[in-house]
KOLZA-889988 format. One line per 8 residues: number of its first residue (from 1); their letters; for each residue x, y, z of N, C-alpha, C, CB. Coordinates in nm, 4 decimals. Glycine has a CB too. Layout:
NUM> a> X,Y,Z,X,Y,Z,X,Y,Z,X,Y,Z ~ ...
This chain:
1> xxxxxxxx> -14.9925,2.1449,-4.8656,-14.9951,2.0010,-4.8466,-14.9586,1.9681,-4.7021,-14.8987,1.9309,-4.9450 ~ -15.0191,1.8646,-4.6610,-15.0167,1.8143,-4.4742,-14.8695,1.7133,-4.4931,-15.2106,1.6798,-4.3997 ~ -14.8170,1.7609,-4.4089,-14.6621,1.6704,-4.3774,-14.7058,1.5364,-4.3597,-14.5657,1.7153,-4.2251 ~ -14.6538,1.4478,-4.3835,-14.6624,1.3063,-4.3019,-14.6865,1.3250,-4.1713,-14.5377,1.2207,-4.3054 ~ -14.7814,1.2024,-4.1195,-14.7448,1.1658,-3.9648,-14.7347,1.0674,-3.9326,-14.8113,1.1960,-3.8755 ~ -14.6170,1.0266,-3.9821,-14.5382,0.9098,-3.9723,-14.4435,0.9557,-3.8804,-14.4795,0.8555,-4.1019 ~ -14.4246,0.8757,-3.7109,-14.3384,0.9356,-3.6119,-14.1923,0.9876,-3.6470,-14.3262,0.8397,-3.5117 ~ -14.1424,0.8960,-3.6989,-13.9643,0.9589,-3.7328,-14.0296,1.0583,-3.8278,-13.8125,0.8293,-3.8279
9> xxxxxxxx> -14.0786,1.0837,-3.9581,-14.0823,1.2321,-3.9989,-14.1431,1.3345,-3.8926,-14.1678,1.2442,-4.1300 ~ -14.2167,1.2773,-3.8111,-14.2875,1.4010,-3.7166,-14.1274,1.4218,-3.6626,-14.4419,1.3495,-3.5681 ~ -14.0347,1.3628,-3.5703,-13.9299,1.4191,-3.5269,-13.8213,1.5016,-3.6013,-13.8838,1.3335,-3.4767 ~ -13.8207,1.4425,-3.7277,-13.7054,1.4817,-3.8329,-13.7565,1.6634,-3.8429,-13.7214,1.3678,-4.0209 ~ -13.9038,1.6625,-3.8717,-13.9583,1.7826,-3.8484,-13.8972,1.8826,-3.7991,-14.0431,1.7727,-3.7874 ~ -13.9526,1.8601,-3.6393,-13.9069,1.9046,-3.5265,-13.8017,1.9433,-3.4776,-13.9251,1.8526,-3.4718 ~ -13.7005,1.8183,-3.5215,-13.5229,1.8770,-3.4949,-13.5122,1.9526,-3.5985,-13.3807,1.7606,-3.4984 ~ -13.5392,1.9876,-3.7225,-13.4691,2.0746,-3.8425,-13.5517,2.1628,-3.8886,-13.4229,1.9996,-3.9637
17> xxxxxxxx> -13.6469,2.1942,-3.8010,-13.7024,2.2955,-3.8173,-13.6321,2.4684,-3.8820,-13.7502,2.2872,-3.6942 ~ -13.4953,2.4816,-3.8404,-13.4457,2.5615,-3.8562,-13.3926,2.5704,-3.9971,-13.3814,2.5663,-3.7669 ~ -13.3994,2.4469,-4.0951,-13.3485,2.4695,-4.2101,-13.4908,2.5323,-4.3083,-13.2718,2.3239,-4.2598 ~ -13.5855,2.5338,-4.2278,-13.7149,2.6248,-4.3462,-13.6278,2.7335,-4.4382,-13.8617,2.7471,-4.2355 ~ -13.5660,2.7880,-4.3704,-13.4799,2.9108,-4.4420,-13.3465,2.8556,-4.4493,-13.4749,3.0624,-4.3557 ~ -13.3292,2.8642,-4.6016,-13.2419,2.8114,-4.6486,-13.0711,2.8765,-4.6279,-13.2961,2.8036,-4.7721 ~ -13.1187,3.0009,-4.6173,-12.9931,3.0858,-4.5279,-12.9253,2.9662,-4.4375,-13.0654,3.2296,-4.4048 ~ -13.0079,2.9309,-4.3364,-12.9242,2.8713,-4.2088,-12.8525,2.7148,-4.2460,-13.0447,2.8505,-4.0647
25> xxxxxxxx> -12.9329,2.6633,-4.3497,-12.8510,2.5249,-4.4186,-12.6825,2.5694,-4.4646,-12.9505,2.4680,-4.5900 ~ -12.6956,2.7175,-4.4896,-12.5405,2.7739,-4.5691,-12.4995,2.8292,-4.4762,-12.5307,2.8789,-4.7010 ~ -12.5195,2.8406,-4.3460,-12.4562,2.9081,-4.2466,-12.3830,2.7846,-4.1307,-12.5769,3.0136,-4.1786 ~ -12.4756,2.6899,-4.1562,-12.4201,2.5580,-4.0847,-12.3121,2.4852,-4.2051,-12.5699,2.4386,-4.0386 ~ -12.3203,2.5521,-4.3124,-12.1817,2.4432,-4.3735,-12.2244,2.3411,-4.4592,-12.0979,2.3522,-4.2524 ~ -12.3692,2.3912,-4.5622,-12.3946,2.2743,-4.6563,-12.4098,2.4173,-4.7754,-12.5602,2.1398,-4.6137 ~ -12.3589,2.3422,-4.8548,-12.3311,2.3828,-5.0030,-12.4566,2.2759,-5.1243,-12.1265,2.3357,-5.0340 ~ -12.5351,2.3419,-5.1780,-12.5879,2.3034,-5.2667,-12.5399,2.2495,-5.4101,-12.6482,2.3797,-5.2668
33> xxxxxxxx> -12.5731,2.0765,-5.4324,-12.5399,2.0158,-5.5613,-12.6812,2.0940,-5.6426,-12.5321,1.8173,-5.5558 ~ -12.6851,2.0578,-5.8061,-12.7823,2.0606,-5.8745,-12.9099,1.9883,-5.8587,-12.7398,2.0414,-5.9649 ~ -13.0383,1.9966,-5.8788,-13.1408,1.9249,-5.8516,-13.1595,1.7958,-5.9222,-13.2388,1.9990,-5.8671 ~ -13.2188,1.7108,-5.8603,-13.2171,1.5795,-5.9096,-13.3429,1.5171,-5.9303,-13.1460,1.5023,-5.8294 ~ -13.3842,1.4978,-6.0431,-13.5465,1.4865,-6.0979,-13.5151,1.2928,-6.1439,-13.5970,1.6383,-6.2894 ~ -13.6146,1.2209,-6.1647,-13.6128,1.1275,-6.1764,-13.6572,1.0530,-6.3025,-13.6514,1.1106,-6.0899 ~ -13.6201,0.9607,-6.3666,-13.6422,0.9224,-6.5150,-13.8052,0.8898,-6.5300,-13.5417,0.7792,-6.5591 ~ -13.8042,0.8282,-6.4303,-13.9906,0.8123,-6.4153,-14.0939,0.8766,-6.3744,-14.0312,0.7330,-6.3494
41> xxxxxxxx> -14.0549,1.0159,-6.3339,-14.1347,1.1696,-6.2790,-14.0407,1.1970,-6.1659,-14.3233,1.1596,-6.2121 ~ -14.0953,1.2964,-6.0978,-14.1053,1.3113,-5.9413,-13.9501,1.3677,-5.9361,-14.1440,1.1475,-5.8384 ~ -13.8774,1.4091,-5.7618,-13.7603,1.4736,-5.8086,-13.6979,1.4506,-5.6765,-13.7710,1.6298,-5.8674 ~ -13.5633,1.4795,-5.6467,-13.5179,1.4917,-5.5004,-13.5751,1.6235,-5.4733,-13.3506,1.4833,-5.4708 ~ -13.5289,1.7035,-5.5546,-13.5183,1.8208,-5.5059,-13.3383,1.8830,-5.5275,-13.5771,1.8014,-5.3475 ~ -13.3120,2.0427,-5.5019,-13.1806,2.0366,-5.4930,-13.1426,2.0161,-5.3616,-13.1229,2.1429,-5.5446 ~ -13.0190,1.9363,-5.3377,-12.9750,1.8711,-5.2629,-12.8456,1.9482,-5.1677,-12.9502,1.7604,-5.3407 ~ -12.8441,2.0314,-5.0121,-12.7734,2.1141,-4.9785,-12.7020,1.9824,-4.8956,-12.8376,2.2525,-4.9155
49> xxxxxxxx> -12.5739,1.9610,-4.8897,-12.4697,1.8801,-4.8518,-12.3415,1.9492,-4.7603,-12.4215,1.8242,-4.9821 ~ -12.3445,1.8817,-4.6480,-12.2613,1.8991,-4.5625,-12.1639,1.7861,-4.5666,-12.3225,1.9195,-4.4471 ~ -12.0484,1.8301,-4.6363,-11.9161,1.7511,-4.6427,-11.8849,1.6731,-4.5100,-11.7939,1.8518,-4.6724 ~ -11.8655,1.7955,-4.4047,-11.8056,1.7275,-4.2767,-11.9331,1.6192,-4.2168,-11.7598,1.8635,-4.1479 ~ -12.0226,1.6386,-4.2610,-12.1470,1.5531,-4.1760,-12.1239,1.4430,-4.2700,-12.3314,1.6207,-4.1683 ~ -12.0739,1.4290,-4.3930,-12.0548,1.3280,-4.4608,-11.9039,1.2294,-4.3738,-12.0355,1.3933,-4.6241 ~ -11.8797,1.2960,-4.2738,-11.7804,1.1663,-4.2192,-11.7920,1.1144,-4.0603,-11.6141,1.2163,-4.2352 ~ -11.9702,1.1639,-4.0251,-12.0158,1.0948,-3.8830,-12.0277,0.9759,-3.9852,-12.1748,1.1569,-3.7737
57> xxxxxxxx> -11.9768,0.8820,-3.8462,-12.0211,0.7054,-3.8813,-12.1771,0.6735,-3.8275,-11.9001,0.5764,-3.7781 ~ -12.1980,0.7763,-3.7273,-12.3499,0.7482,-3.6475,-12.4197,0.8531,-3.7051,-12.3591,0.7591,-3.4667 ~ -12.5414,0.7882,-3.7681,-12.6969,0.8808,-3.7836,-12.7360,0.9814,-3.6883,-12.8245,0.7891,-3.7738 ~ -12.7174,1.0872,-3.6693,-12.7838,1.1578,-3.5853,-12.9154,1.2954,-3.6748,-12.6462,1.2225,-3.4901 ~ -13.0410,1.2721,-3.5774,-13.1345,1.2933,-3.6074,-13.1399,1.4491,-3.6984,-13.2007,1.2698,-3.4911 ~ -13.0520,1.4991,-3.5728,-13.0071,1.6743,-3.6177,-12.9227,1.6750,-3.7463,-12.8961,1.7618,-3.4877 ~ -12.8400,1.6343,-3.7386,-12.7278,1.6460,-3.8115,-12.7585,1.5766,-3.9623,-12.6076,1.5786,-3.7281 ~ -12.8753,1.6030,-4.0438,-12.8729,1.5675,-4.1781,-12.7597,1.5249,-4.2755,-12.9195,1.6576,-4.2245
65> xxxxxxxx> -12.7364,1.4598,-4.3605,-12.6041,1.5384,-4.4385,-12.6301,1.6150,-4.5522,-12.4976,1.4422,-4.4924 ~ -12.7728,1.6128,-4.5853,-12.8248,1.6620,-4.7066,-12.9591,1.7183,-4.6696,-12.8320,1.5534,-4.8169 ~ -12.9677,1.8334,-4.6673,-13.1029,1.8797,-4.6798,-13.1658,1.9707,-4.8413,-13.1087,1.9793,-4.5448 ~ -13.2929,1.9155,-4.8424,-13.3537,1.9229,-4.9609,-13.4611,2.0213,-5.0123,-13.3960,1.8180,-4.9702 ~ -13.4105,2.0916,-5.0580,-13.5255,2.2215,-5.1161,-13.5653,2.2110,-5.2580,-13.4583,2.3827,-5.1095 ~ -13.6762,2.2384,-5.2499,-13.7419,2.2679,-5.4157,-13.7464,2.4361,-5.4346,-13.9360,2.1967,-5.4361 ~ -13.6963,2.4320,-5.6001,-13.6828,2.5514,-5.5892,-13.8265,2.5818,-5.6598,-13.5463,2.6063,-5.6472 ~ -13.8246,2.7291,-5.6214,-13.9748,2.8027,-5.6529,-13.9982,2.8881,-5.7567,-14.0187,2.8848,-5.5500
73> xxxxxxxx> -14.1111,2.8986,-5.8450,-14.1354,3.0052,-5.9127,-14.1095,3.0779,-5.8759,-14.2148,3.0315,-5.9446 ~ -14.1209,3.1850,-5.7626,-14.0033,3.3045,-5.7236,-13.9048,3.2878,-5.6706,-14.0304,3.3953,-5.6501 ~ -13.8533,3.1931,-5.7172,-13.7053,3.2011,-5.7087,-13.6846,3.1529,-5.4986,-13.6446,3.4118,-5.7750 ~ -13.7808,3.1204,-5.4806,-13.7474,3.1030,-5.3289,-13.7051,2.9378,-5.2946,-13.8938,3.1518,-5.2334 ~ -13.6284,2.8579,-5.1847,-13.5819,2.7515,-5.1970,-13.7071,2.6744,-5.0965,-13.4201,2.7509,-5.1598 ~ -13.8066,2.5632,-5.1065,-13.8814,2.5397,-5.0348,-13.8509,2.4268,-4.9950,-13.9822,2.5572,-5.0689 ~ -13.7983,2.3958,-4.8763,-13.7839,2.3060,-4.7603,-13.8757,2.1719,-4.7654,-13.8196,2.3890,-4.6323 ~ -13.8477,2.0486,-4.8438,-13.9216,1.9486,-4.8524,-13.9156,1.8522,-4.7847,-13.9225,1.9151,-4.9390
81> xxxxxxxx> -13.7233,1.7788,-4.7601,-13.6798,1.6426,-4.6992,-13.5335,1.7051,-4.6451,-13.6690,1.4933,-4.8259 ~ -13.5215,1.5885,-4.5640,-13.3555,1.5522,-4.5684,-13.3434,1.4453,-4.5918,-13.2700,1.5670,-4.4575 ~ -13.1987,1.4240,-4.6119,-13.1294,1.3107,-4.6622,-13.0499,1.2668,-4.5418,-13.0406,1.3421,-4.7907 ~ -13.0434,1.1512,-4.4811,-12.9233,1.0907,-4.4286,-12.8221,0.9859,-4.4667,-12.9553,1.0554,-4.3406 ~ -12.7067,1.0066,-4.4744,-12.6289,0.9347,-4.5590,-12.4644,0.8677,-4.4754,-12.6056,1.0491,-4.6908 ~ -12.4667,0.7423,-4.4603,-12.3715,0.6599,-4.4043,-12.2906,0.5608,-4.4775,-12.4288,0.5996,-4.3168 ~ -12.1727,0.5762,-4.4872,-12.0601,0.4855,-4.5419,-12.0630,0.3894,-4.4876,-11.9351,0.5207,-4.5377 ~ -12.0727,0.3835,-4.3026,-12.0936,0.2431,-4.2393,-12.2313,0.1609,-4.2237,-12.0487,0.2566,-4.1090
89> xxxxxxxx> -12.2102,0.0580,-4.2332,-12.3891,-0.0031,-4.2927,-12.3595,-0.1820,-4.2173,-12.4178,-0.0093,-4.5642 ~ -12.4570,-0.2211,-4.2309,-12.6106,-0.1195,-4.2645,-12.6531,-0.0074,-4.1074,-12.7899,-0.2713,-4.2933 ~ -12.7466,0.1162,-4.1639,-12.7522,0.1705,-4.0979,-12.8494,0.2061,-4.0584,-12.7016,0.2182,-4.1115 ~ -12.9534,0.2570,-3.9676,-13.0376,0.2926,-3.9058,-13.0678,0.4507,-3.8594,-13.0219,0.2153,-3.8245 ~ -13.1876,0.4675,-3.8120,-13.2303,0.6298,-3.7803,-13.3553,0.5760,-3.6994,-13.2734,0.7540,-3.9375 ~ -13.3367,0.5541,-3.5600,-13.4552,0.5156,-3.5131,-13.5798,0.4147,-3.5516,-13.4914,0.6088,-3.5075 ~ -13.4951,0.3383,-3.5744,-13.5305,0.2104,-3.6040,-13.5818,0.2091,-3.7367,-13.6216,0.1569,-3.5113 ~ -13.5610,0.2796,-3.7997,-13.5615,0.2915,-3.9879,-13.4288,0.2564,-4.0727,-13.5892,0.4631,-4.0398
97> xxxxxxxx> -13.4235,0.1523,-4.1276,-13.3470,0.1186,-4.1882,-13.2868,0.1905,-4.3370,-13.3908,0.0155,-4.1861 ~ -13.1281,0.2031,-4.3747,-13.0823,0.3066,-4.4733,-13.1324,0.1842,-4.6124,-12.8750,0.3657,-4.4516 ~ -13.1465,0.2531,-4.7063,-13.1129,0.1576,-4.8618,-12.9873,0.1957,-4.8559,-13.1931,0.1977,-5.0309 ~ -12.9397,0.0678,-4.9094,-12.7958,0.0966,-5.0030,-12.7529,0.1055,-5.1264,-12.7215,0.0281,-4.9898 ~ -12.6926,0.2059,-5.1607,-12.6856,0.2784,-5.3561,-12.5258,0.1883,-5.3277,-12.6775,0.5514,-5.4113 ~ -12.5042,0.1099,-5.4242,-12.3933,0.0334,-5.4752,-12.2992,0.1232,-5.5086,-12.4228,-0.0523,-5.5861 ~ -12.2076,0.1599,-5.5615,-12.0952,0.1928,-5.6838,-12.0512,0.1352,-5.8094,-11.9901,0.1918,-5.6393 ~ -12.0881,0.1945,-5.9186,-12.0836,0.2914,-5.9743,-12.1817,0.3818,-5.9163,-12.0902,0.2672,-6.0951
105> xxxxxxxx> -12.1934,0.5218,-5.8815,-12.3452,0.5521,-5.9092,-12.3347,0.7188,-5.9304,-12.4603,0.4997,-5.7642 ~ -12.4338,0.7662,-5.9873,-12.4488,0.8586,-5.9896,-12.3901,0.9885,-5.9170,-12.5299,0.8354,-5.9873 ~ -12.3358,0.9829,-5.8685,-12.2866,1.0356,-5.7274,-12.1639,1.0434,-5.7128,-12.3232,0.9647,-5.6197 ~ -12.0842,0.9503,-5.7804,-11.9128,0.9446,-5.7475,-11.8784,0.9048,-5.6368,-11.8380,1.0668,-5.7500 ~ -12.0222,0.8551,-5.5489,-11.9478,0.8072,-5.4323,-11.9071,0.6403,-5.4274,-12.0395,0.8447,-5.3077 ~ -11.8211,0.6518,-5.2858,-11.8262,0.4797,-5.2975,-11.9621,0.4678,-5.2322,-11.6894,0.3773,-5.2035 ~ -11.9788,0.3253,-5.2499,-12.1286,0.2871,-5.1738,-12.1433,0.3391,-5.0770,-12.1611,0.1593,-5.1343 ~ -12.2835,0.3481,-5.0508,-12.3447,0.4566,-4.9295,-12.4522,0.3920,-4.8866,-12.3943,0.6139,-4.9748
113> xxxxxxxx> -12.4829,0.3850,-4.7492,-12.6688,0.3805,-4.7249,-12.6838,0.5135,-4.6754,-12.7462,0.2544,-4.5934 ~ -12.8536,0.5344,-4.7520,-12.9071,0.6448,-4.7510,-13.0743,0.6510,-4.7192,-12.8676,0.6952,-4.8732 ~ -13.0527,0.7457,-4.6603,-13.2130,0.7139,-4.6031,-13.2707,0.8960,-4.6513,-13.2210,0.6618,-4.3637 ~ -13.3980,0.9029,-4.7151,-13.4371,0.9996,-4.7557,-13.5728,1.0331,-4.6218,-13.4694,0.9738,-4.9200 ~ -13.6246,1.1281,-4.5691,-13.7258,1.1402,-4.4941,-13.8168,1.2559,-4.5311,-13.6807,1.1463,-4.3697 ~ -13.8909,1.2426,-4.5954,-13.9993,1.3457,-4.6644,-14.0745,1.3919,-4.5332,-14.1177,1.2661,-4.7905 ~ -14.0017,1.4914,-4.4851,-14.0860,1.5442,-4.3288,-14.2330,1.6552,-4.4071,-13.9292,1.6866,-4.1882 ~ -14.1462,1.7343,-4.4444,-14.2014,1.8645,-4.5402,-14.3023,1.8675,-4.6542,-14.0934,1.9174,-4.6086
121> xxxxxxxx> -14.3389,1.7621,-4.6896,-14.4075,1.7710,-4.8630,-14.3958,1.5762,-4.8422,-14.2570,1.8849,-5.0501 ~ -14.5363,1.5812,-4.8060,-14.6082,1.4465,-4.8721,-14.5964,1.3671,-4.9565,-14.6910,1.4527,-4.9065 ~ -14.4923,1.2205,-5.0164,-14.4713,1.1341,-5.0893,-14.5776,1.0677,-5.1196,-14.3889,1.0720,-5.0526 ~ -14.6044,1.0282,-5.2005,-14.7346,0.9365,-5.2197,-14.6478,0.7721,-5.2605,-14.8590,1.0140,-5.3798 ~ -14.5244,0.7534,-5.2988,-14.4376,0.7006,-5.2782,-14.3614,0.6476,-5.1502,-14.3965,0.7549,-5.3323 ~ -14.4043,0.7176,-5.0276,-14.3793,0.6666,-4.9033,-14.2729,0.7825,-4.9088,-14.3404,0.4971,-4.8783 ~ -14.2780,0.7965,-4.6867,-14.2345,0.8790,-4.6593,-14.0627,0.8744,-4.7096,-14.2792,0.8882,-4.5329 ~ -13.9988,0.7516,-4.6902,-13.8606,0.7177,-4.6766,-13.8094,0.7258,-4.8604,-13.8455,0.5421,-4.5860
129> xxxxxxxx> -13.9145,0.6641,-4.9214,-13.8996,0.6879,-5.1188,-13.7595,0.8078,-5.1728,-14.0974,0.7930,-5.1928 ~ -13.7323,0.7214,-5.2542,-13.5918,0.8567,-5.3398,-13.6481,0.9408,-5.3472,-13.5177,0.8540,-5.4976 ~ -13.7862,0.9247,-5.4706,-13.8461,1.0627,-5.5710,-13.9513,1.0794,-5.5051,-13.8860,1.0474,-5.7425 ~ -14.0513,1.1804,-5.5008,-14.1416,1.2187,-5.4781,-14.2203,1.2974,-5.6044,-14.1118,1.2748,-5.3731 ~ -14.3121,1.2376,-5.6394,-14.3650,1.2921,-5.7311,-14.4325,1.4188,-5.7408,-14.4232,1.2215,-5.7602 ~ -14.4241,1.4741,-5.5898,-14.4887,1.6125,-5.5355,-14.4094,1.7062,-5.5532,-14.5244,1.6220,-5.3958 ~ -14.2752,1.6769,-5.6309,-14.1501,1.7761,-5.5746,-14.0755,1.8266,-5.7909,-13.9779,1.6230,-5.4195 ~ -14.0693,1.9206,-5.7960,-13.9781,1.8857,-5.9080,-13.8579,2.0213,-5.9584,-14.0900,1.8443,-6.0407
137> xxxxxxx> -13.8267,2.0075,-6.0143,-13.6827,2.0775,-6.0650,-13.6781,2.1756,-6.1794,-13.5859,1.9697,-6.1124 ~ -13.7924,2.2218,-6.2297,-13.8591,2.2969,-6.2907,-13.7934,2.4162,-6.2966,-13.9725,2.3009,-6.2470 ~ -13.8321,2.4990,-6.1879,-13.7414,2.6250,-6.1590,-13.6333,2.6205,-6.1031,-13.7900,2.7103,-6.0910 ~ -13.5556,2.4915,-6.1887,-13.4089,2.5124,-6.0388,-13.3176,2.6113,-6.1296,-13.2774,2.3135,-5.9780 ~ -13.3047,2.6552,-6.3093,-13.2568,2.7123,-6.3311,-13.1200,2.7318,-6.2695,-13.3265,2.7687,-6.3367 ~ -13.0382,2.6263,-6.2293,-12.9011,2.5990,-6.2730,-12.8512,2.6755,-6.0812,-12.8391,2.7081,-6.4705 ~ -12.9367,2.6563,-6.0197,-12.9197,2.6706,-5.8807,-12.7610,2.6077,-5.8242,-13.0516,2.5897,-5.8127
């Protein structure tokens, strides 16, 4: 499938190129939650989370706080999105604006804006969209 070329995913690309291999997401300090599929299809993906990146107040392009792999029939982790995620709001990523998830939510967090960027695997939902219906949780087998 052809990536978006939508400019901020062409950059998001470009800077995180290095998380294709999922090795280097766990070598920089993100730990993988369970995968997150959606009531109406489509999926995040499992979700690799960097605690300490969870307490920049500023978006930076590199610095994801969540990067997103689908896992694979062989068992391999395939590199779809990242996630950027800010406590201070509203927030931005090059002139892309975050949604904001309220509290209660799923998550245990307090409210957050979050901005999803489908660099990797084509949304038909739009690049910035939660779920992607291209993506799913199938083989995450308890990842």
């Amino acid at each position: 499938m052809k990536p978006s070329g939508n400019s901020l995913a062409a950059a998001v690309r470009e800077t995180n190129a290095r998380f294709k291999d999922v090795s280097a997401a766990v070598a920089e300090g993100y730990s993988p939650i369970p995968c997150t599929s959606g009531v109406d299809g489509g999926a995040m993906g499992v979700h690799y989370v960097n605690a300490k990146y969870l307490e920049d107040e500023t978006p930076d392009i590199a610095r994801p706080q969540a990067v997103m792999y689908e896992p694979t029939a062989n068992g391999k982790m395939e590199l779809v999105a990242v996630e950027y995620i800010s406590f201070k709001g509203p927030a931005s990523l090059k002139g892309q604006l975050f949604s904001f998830t309220g509290a209660p939510n799923r998550y245990g967090l307090k409210p957050f804006y979050e901005l999803h960027v489908w660099a990797w695997r084509p949304n038909p939902k739009g690049v910035f969209a939660d779920m992607n219906p291209n993506v799913t949780c199938e083989h995450a087998h308890m990842r």
